[in-house]
C-alpha positions as CSV (number, residue, x, y, z in Angstrom):
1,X,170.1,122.2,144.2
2,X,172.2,121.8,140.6
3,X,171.9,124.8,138.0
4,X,172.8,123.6,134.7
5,X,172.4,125.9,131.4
6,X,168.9,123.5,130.4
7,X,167.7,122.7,134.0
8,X,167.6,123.2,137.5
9,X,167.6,119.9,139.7
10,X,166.5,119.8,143.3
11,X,167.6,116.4,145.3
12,X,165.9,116.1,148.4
13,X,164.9,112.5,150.3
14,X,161.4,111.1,149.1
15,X,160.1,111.8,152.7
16,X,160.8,115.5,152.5
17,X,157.4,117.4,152.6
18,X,156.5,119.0,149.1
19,X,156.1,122.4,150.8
20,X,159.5,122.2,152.7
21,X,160.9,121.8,149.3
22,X,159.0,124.8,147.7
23,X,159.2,126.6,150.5
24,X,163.6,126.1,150.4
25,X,163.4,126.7,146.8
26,X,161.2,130.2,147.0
27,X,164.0,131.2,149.9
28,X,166.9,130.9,147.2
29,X,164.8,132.2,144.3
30,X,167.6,135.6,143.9
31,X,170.6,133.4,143.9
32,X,168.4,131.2,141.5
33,X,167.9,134.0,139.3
34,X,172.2,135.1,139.5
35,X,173.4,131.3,139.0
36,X,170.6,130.8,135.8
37,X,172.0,134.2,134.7
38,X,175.4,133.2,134.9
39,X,174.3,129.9,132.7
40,X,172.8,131.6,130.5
41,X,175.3,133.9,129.3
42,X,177.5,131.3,128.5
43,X,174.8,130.1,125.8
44,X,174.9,131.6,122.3
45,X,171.9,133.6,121.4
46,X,169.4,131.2,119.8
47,X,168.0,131.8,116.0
48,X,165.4,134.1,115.5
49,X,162.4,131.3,114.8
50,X,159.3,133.6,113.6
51,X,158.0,137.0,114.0
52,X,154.3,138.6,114.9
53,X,153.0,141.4,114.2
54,X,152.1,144.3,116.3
55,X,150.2,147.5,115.8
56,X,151.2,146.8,111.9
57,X,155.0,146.0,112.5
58,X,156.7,142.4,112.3
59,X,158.4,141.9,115.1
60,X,160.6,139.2,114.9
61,X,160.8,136.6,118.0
62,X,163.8,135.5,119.8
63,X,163.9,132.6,122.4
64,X,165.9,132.2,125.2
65,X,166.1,129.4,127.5
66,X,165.4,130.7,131.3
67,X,164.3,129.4,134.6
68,X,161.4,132.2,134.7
69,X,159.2,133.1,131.9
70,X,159.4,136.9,130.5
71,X,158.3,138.6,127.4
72,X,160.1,142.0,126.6
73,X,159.7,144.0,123.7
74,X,163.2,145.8,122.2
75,X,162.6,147.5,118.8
76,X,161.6,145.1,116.3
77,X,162.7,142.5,118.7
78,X,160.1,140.2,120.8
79,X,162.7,138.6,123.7
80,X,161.0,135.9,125.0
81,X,162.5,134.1,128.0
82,X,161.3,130.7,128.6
83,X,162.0,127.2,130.2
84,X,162.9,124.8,127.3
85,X,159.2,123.3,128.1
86,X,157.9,126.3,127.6
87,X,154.9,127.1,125.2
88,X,156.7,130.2,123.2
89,X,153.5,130.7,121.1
90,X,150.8,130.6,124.3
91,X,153.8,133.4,125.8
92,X,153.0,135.3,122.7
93,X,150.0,135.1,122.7
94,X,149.6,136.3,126.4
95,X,151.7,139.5,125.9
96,X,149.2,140.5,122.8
97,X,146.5,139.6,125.0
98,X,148.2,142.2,127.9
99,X,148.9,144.7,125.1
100,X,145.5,144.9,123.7
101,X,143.5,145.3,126.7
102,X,145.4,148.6,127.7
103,X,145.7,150.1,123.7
104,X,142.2,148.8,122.8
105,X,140.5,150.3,125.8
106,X,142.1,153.8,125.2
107,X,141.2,153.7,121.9
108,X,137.6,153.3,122.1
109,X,137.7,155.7,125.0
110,X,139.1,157.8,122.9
111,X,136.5,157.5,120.0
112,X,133.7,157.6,123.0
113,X,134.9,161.6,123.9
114,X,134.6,162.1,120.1
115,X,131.0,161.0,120.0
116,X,130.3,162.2,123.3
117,X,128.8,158.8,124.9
118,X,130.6,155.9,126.8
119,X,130.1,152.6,126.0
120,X,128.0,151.2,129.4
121,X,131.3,148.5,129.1
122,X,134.2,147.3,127.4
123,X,135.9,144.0,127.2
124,X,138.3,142.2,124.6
125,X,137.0,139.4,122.6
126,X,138.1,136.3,121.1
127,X,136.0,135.8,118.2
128,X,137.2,134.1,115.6
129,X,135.6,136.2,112.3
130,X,134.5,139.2,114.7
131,X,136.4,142.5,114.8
132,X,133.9,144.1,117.4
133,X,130.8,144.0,118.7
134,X,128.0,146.5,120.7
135,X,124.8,145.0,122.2
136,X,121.9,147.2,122.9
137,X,123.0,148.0,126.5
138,X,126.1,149.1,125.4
139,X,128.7,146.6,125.7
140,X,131.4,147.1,123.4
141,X,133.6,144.4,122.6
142,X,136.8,144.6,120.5
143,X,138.7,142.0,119.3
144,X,142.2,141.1,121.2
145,X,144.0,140.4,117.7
146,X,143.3,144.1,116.7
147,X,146.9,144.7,118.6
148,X,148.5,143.6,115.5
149,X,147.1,146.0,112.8
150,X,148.4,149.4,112.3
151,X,146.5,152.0,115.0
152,X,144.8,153.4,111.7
153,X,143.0,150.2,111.3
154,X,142.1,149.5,114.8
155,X,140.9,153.5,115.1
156,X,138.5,152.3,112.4
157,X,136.9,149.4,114.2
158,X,136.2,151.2,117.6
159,X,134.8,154.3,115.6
160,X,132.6,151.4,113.8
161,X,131.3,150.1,117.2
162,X,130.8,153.6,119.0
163,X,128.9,154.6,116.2
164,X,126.3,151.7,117.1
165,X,125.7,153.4,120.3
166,X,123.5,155.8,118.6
167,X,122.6,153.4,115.6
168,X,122.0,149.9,116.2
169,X,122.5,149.0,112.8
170,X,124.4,149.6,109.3
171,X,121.5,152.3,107.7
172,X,123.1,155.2,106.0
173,X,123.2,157.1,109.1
174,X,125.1,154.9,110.7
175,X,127.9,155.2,108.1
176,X,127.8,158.6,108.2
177,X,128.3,158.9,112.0
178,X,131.3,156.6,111.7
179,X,132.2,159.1,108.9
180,X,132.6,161.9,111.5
181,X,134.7,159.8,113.9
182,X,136.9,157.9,110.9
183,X,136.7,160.2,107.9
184,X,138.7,157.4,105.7
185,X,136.3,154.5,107.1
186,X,136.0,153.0,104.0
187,X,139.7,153.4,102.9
188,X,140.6,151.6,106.1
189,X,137.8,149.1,106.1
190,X,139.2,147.8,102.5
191,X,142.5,147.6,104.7
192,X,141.2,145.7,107.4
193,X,139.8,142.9,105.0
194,X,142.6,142.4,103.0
195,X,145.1,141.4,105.9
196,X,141.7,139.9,108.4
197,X,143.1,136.2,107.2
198,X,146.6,136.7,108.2
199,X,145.6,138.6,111.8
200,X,142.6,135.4,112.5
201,X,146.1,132.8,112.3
202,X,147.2,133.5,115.8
């Protein structure tokens, strides 16, 4: 086995079974981990090459090369640790994913004691013009992307969809009930439109 700062070789006969040789490599994954470390320190940080947002800050993203993927949030750093054939933005991506199932499900849960009726479930959604949806069985879905707009805006959206839970439509009553739970719907609404374009681009 060769560690070099870009790669790690393993050399092994063409008759040696594939699992003997995952099975060898899996055994030295810690001294892996020390010898890539050791590599690694020895290469100059790498360039900040673009930022995302999240919960309405720009964080800006830093790429290192490493044997093991790992995203890691620091301030208004995102470190992200990655083999050189790595896809950085599908890393991103999955640590918003991560992020918004936990924030997004406490948030409407939160709205959902307000109104004083759960949602029957909850699940993320991928939509690509959609902020939320409810059905009429109660299944509230919220949009994953969410993660990056302030927690003001994303408040608004789940007190938009818990509100359908007692009207299934946009009639004045409706808006009043998401009045009670957002009391600056509109306000944030305007909000939410203006930056929708920049939060569909991931």
């Amino acid at each position: 086995m060769t560690v070099t700062a870009h790669e790690v070789r393993i050399h092994a006969p063409v008759w040696t079974p594939r699992e003997e040789i995952e099975g060898y490599v899996l055994h030295q994954r810690d001294w892996l981990r020390r010898a890539w470390s050791r590599m690694q320190a020895r290469v100059p940080p790498a360039e900040a090459s673009s930022e995302v947002r999240y919960l309405g800050r720009a964080l800006i993203i830093e790429v290192r090369p490493s044997l093991f993927c790992d995203v890691r949030r620091r301030g208004d750093r995102l470190h992200v640790h990655a083999p050189l054939s790595a896809d950085v933005a599908a890393l991103v991506r999955e640590w918003l994913v991560a992020r918004a199932a936990r924030l997004l499900a406490w948030r409407i849960a939160r709205m959902a004691r307000r109104l004083g009726r759960a949602p029957a479930c909850f699940a993320l959604s991928d939509a690509q013009t959609q902020w939320g949806s409810c059905t009429r069985r109660g299944h509230v879905r919220l949009n994953w992307r969410l993660v990056q707009a302030p927690l003001a805006l994303v408040d608004y959206v789940a007190a938009h969809e818990i509100a359908h839970l007692v009207h299934l439509d946009h009639s004045p009553r409706f808006w009043e009930q998401v009045a009670v739970l957002c009391p600056d719907a509109l306000a944030r609404r305007a909000a939410l439109r203006g930056m929708s374009a920049a939060l569909f681009r991931i």
